[in-house]
C-alpha positions in Angstrom: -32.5 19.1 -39.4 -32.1 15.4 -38.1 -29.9 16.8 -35.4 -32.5 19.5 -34.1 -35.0 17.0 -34.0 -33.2 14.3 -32.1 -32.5 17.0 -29.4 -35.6 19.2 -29.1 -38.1 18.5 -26.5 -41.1 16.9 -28.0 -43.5 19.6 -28.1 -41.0 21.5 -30.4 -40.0 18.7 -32.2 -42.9 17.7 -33.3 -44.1 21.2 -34.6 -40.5 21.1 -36.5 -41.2 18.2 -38.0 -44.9 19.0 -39.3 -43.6 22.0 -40.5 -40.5 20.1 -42.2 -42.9 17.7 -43.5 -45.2 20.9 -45.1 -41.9 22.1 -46.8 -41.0 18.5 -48.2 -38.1 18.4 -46.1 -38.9 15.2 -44.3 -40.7 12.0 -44.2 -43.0 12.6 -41.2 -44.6 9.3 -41.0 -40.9 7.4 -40.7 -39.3 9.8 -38.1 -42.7 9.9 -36.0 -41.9 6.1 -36.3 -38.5 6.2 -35.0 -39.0 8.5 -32.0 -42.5 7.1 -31.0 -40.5 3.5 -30.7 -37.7 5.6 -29.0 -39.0 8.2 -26.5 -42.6 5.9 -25.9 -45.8 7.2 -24.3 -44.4 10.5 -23.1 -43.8 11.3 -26.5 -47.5 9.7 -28.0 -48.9 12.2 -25.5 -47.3 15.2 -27.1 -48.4 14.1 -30.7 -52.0 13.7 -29.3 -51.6 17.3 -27.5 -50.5 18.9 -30.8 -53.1 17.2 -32.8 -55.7 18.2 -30.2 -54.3 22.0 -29.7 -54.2 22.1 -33.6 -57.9 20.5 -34.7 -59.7 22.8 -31.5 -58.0 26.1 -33.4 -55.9 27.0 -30.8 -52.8 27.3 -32.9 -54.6 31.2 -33.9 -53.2 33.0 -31.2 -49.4 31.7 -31.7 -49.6 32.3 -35.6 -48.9 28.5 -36.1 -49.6 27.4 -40.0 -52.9 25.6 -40.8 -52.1 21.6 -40.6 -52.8 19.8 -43.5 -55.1 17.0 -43.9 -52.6 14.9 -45.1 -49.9 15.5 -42.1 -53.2 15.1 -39.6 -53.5 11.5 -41.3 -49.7 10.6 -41.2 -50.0 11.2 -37.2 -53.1 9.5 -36.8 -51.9 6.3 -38.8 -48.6 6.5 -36.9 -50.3 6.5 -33.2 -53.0 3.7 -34.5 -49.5 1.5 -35.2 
């Protein structure tokens, strides 16, 4: 999984990781961490896109899974840091 992440373009990565996070299959506050300190604004932007895409509904129409609270609050606190 570590792999895919590391080498996926943001956008997918980070709806990999929320969905890895959903299934217990990562530690989405640590690895949001690590490639927000790594990759820097471009990828903040794309966290703030997916948050923004996700809380206006617009996730319907691809089938996307409802985001829990809790992952919602692991990205804000992470792009607060």
């Amino acid at each position: 999984l570590s792999v895919v992440l590391d080498r996926a373009p943001h956008a997918f990565a980070v709806e990999l990781a929320a969905l890895a996070a959903r299934r217990e299959y990562l530690n989405l506050e640590k690895w949001l961490q690590e490639r927000a300190a790594a990759a820097g604004a471009q990828f903040i932007g794309t966290c703030v896109r997916f948050l923004r895409m996700r809380a206006t509904g617009a996730e319907d129409s691809t089938g996307a899974p409802k985001l829990a609270v809790e992952t919602m609050a692991v990205f804000f606190k992470v792009l607060q840091a």
